[in-house]
C-alpha positions as CSV (number, residue, x, y, z in Angstrom):
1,X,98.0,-169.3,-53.5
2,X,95.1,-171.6,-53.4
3,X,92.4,-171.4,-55.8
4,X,89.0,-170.7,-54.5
5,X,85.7,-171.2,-56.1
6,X,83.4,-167.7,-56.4
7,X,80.1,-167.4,-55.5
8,X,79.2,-165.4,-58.5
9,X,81.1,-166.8,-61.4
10,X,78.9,-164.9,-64.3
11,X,80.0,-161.4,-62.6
12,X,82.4,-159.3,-64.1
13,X,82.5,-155.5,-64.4
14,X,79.0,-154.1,-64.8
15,X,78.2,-152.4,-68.2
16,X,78.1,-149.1,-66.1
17,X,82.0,-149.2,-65.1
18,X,83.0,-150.1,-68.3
19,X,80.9,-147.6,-70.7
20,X,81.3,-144.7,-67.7
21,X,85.4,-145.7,-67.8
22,X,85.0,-145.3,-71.8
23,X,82.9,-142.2,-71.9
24,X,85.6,-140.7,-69.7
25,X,88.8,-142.0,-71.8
26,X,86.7,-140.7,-74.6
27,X,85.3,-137.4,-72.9
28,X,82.1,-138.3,-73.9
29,X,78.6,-137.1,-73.0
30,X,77.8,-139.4,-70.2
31,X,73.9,-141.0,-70.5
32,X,74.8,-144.4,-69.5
33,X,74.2,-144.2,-65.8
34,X,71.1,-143.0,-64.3
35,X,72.4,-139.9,-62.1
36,X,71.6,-136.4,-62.8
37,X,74.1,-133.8,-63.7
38,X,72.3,-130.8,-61.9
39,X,72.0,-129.7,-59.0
40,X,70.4,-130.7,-56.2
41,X,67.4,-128.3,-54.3
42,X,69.6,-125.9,-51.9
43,X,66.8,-126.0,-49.7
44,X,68.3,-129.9,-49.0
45,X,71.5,-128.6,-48.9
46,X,70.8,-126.3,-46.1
47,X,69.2,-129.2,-44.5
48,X,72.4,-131.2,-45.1
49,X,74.2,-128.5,-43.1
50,X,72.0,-127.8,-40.3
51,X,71.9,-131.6,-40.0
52,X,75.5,-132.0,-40.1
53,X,75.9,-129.0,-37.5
54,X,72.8,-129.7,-35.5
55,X,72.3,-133.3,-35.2
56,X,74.3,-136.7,-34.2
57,X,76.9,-138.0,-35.6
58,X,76.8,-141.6,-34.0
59,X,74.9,-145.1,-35.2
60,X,71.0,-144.5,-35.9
61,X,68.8,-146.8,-34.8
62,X,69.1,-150.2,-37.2
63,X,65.7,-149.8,-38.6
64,X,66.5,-146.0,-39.0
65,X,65.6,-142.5,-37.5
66,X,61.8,-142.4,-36.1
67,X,61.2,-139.0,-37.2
68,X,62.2,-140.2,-40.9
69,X,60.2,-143.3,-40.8
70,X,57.3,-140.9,-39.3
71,X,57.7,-139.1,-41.9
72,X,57.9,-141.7,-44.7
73,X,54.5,-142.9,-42.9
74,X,52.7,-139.4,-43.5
75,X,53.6,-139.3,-46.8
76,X,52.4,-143.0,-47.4
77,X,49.0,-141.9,-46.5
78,X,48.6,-138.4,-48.3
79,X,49.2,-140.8,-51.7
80,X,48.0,-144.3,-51.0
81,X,45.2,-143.3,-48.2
82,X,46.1,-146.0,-45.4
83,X,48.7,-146.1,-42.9
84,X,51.7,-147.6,-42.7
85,X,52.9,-148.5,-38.8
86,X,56.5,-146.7,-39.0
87,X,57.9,-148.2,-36.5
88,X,57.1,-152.0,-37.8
89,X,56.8,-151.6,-41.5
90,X,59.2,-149.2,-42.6
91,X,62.9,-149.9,-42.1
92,X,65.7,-147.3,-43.4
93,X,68.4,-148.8,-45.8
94,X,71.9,-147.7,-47.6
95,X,69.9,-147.5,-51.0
96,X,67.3,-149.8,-52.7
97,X,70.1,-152.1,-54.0
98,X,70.5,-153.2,-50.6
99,X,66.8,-153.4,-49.3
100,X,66.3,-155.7,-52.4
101,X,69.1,-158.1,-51.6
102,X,67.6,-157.9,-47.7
103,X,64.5,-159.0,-48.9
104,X,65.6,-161.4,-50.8
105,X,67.7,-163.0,-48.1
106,X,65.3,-162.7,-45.5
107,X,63.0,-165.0,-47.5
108,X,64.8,-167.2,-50.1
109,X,66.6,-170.3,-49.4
110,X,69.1,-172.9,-51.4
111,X,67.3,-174.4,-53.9
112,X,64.2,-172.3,-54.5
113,X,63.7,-170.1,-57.4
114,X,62.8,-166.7,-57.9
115,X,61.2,-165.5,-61.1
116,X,62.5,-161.8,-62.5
117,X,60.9,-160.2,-65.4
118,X,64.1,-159.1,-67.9
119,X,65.2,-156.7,-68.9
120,X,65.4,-156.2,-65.2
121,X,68.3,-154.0,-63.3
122,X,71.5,-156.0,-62.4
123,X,71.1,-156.3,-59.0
124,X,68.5,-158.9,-58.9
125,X,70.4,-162.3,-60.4
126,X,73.4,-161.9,-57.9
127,X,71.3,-161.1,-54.6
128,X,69.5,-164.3,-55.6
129,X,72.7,-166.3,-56.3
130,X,74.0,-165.3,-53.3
131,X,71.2,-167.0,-51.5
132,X,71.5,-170.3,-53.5
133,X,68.7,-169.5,-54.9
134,X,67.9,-169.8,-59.0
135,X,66.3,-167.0,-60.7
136,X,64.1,-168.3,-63.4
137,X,63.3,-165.1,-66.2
138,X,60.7,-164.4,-68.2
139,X,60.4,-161.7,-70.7
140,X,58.6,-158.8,-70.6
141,X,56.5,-158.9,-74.3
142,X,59.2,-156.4,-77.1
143,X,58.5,-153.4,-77.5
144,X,56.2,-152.5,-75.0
145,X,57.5,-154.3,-72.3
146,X,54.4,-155.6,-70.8
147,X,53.9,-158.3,-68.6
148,X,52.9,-162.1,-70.7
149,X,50.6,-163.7,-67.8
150,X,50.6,-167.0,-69.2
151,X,54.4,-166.8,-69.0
152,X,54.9,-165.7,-65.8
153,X,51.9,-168.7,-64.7
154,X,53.6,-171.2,-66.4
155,X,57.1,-170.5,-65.2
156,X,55.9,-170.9,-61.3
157,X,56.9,-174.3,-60.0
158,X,56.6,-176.4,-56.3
159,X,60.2,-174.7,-55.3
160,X,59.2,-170.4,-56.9
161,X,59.5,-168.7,-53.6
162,X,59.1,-165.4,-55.2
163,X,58.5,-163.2,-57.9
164,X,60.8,-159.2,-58.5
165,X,58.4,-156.9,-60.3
166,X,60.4,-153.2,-61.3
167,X,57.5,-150.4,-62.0
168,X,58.2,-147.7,-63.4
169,X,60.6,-150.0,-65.1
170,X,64.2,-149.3,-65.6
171,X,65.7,-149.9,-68.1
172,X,62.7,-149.5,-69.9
173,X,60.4,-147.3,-68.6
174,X,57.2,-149.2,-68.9
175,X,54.7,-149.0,-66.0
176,X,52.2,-151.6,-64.0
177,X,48.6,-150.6,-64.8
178,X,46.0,-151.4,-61.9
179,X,44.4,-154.1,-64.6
180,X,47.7,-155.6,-64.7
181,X,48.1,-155.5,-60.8
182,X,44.7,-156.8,-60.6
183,X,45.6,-160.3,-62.7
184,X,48.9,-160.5,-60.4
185,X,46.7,-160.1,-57.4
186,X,44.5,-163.3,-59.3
187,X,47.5,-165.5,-59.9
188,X,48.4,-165.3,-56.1
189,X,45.5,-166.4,-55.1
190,X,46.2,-169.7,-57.0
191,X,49.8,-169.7,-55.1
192,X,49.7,-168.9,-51.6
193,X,53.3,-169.5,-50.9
194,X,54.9,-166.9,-53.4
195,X,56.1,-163.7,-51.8
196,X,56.5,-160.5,-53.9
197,X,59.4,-158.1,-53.8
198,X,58.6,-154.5,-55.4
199,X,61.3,-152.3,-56.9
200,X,59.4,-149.3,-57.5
201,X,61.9,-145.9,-57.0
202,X,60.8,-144.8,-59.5
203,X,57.2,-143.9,-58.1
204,X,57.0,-140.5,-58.1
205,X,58.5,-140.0,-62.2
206,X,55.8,-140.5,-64.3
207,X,54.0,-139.3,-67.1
208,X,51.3,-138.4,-69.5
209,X,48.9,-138.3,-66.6
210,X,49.5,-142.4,-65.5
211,X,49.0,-143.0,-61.8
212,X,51.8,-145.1,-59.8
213,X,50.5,-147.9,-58.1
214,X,52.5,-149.4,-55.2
215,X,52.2,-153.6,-54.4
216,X,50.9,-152.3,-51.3
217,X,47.5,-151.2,-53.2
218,X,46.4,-154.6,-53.1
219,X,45.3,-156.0,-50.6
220,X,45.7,-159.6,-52.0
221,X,49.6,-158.3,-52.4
222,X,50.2,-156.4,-49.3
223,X,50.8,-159.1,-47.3
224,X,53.1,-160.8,-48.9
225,X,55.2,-158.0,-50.3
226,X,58.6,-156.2,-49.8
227,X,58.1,-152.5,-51.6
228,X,61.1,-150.7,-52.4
229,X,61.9,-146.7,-52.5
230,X,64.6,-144.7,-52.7
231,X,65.4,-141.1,-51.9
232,X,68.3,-140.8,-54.3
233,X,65.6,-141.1,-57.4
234,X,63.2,-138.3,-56.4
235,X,66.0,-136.1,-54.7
236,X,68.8,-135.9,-57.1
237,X,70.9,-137.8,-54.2
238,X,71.9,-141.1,-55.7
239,X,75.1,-140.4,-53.9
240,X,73.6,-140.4,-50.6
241,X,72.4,-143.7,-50.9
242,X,69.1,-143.6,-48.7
243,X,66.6,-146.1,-49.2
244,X,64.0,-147.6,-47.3
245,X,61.5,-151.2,-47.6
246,X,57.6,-151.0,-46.5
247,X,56.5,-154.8,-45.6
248,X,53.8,-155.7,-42.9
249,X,55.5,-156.4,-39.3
250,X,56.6,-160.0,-40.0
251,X,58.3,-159.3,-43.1
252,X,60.1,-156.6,-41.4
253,X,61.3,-158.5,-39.0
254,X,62.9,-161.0,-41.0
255,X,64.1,-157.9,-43.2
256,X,65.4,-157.1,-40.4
257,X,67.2,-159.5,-39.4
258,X,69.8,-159.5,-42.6
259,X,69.9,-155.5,-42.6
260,X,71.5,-155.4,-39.1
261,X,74.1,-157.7,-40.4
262,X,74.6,-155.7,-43.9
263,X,74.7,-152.2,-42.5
264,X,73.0,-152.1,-39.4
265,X,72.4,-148.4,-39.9
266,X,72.3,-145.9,-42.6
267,X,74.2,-142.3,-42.2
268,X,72.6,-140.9,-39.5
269,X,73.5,-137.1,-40.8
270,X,71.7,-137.7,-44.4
271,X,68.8,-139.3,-42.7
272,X,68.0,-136.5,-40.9
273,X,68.6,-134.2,-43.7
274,X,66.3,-135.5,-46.0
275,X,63.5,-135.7,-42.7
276,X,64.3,-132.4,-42.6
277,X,63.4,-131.7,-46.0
278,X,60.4,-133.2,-45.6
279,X,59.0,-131.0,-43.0
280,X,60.0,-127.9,-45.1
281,X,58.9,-129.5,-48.6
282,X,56.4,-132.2,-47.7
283,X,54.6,-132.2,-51.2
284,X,58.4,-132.3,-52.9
285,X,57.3,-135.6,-54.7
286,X,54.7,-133.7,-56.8
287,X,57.1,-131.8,-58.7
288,X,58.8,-134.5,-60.0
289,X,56.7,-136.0,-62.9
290,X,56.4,-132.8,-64.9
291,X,59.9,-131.7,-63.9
292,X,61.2,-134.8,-65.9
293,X,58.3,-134.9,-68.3
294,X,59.5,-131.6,-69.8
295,X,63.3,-133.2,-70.1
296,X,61.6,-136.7,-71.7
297,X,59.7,-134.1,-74.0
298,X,62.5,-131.6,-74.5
299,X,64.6,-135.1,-75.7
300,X,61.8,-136.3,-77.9
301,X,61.3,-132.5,-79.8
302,X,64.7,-132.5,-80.6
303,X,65.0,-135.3,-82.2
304,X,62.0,-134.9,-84.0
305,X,63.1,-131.0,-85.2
306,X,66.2,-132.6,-86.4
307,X,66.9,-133.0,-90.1
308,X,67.7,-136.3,-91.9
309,X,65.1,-138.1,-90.4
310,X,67.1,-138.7,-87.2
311,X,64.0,-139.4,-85.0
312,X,62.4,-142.1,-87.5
313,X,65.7,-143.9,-87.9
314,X,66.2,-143.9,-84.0
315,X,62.7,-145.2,-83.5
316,X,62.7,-143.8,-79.8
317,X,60.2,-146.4,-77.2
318,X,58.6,-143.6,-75.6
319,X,58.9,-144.3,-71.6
320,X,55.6,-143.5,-69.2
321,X,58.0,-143.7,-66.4
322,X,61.5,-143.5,-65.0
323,X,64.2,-141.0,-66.7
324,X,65.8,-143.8,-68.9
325,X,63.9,-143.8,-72.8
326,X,65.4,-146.7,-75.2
327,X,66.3,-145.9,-78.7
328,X,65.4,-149.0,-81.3
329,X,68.4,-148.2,-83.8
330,X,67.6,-151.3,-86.2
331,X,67.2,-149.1,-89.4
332,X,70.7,-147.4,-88.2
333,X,72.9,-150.5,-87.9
334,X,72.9,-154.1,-87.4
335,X,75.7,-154.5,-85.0
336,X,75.6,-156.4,-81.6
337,X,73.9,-153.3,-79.5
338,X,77.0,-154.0,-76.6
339,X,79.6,-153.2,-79.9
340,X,77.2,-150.5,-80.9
341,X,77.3,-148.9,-78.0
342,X,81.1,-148.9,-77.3
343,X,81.3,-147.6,-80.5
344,X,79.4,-144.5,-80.1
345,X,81.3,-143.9,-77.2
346,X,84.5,-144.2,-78.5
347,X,84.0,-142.7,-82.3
348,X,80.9,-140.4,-81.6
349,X,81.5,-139.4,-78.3
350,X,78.3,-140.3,-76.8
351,X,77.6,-143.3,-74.0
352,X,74.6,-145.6,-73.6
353,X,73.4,-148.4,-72.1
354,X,73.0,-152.0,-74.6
355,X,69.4,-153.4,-73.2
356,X,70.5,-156.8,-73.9
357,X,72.4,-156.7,-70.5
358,X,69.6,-156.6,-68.2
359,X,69.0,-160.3,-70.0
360,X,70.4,-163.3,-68.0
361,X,70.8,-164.6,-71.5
362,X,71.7,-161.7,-73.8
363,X,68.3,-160.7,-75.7
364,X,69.5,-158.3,-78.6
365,X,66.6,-156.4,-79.7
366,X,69.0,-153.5,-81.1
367,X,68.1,-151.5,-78.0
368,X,70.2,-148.6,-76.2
369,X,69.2,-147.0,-72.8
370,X,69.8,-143.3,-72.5
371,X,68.8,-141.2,-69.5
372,X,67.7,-137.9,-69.8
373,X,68.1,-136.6,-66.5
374,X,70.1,-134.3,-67.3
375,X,70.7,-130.6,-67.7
376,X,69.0,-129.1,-71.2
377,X,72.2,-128.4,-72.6
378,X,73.1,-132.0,-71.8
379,X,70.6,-133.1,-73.9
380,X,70.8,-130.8,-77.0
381,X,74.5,-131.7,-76.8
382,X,73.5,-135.8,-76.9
383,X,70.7,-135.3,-79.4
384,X,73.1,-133.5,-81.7
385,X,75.4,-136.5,-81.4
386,X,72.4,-138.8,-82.6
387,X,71.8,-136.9,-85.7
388,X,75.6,-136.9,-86.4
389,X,75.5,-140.7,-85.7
390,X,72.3,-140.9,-88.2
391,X,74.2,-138.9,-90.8
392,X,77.3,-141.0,-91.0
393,X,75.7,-144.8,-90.3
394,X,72.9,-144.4,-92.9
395,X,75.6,-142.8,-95.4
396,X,77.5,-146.3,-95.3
C-alpha cells in the first residue's frame, strides 16, 4: 500500500474521545464534554414533531430556511438594536465547528497566518492547517484569561490574515468586556487587512449581571468580521448540530461559497423546528443565564459546604460565562493535569478536561475543565467525588 503524507500530522484522537471512552470503561460521571444531561424543553420537541410531520423533507436552501434566518434577524435586533439583512448576512450551518472552518477557508490562503488566543477550542489549529495557513498563538494572561494587547500587537506580521477571538470563552469561561473590544477595534485600525472571525455560542450564558457583546457591536469590527452562534448551546440540542455565521454581504458570499461545498444545506426538519420554537418562545434566550447561573452556583456551594477544605484545595476560577468552570488543583497534586485527569477517571470515577490541550504547545497550569450543565444530582454526585479526591490526595 503506498504511503501517503496527512494533512494534519499533529491530529490524533481528541481528549474528548479518549476521557468520554474512559469515563465509560470506568462508569464514571461524565463532565468532560460540554453536553447537557437533561432534557430538552418539550415545547421544542413538539416542534420537532410537527416539523417532522408538517414540513419538507428535501434539501433547504444552501444558505438555509428564510423563515429561520428571518427569524435569527428579529432576534438580532431585540438584543443588539440594528438589523441584520437575513437573506445576505445570515447563512445556516451544520454547527459552529463548521461555520468556523467556512470562514476560515473563505478567507485564508497558503502561507498566511492566523493568530488564536489559547486555551482556545480544538477546532481552530486544524481548519487553519487545512488551509495552509499557520496559526500563530498567544496566550490569554493565567488565571484570568484576559487578553495581553501588546502580545496580540506584536505577534501581527505582513502575512496575519486574521485573528479567532472565543467569548464567553470555552474552556475557560472568561468574557470580552466592551473596554477590551474597544482596544481590538483600536488595533484594527492600525491593520486594515486583518479580518476577525468570532466564536461566541456562548452568548446568551452569562453571569453576575455581565453583558455579551457580539464583534458585530463595533462598528470598526463589523465589517471585517465572521460571528459565530449556535443553537445546540442555548437549546440543549448539541446533537442537532444547527449553527449559523452573521458577516456583511461580501463575507457571506465568500462564506458561501465553501459551505455549499461542505454541506450545502443543514437538516431541513430541525431547521424548521427550532424557527418554530422561535415563534412560540421568542424571548427563550433570556432564560438561559440564570438557568445556568444557579447550576455554576449550586457547584460552587457545594464545594464550599464541603468539609476538609475541599473548595480551598481545588481553588475553583470562577467562570462569567459559558457552562465549563476550571478547577486549579496545584495544592492537590503535582502531576501532569492530562495524567491527572485520566486518573480521576479511572480511580475516582470522575472525568475532566486537562486545559493544557487547548495549547498548540501544551501549557500545564494544573488546570481541569469541568462542565456543569448538568442535572443537580449530576453535580452533587461529581462534587462528592472532589471531596473524596481531596481526602485521599492531600492524605499522601
Amino acid at each position: 500500500m503506498n504511503k501517503f503524507q496527512t494533512k494534519l500530522p499533529k491530529v490524533g484522537e481528541t481528549i474528548f474521545t479518549t476521557m468520554s471512552a474512559l469515563a465509560q470503561k470506568h462508569q464514571a460521571i461524565n463532565l468532560s464534554q460540554g453536553f447537557p444531561d437533561f432534557s430538552i424543553d418539550t415545547i421544542l420537541l413538539e416542534c420537532l414533531k410537527k416539523a417532522i410531520t408538517d414540513y419538507g423533507h428535501q434539501y433547504a436552501p444552501m444558505a438555509g430556511l428564510p423563515v429561520l434566518r428571518e427569524k435569527i434577524a428579529e432576534e438580532w435586533f431585540k438584543k443588539h438594536h440594528f438589523n441584520i439583512d437575513p437573506h445576505n448576512e445570515i447563512t445556516i450551518t451544520s454547527g459552529a465547528t463548521e461555520a468556523i472552518f467556512d470562514a476560515v477557508q473563505a478567507i485564508v490562503h497558503s502561507g498566511d497566518e492566523v493568530i488564536i488566543l489559547e486555551p482556545c477550542y480544538d477546532s481552530y489549529i486544524p481548519a487553519i492547517e487545512l488551509a495552509g495557513a499557520v496559526p500563530v498563538p498567544v496566550s490569554l494572561d493565567f488565571p484570568t484569561y484576559t487578553i495581553d494587547f501588546q502580545k496580540l500587537y506584536h505577534a501581527i506580521t505582513p502575512k496575519t490574515k486574521a485573528i479567532i477571538i472565543n467569548s464567553p470563552n470555552n474552556p475557560t469561561g472568561s468574557v470580552i468586556t466592551k473596554q477590551e473590544f474597544l482596544q481590538l477595534e483600536k488595533l484594527f485600525e492600525e491593520f486594515p487587512n486583518l479580518y476577525l472571525i468570532s466564536d461566541e455560542v456562548y452568548e446568551n450564558i452569562v453571569f453576575d449581571g455581565h453583558k455579551h457583546h457580539s464583534v458585530l457591536d463595533f462598528e470598526g469590527l463589523r465589517n471585517r468580521s465572521f460571528a459565530v452562534y449556535s443553537f445546540g448551546k442555548s437549546l440543549h440540542i448539541t446533537g442537532w448540530k444547527i449553527g449559523y455565521c452573521i458577516a456583511n454581504q461580501a463575507l457571506t458570499t465568500e462564506f458561501r461559497k465553501v459551505h455549499q461545498y461542505v454541506t450545502f444545506s443543514s437538516p431541513t426538519p430541525l431547521q424548521y423546528a427550532i424557527y418554530l420554537y422561535m415563534v412560540q418562545k421568542p424571548d427563550y434566550y433570556k432564560e438561559l443565564p440564570g438557568f445556568f447561573e444557579k447550576k455554576r452556583n449550586l457547584f460552587l456551594e457545594l464545594l464550599k459546604n464541603s468539609h476538609n477544605h475541599a473548595y480551598s484545595s481545588w481553588n475553583p476560577i470562577i467562570p462569567l460565562g459559558t457552562y465549563f468552570i476550571l478547577l486549579n488543583y496545584h495544592k492537590i497534586s503535582h502531576q501532569n493535569d492530562v495524567l491527572f485527569a485520566k486518573e480521576l477517571t479511572e480511580k475516582f470515577g470522575l472525568a475532566t478536561i486537562p486545559v493544557s490541550v487547548f495549547y498548540q504547545k501544551p501549557l500545564d497550569n494544573k488546570v481541569l475543565r469541568l462542565c456543569f450543565g448538568k442535572k443537580e444530582e449530576t453535580l452533587i454526585q461529581a462534587v462528592e467525588k472532589l471531596v473524596l479526591i481531596n481526602q485521599n490526595l492531600c492524605a499522601e
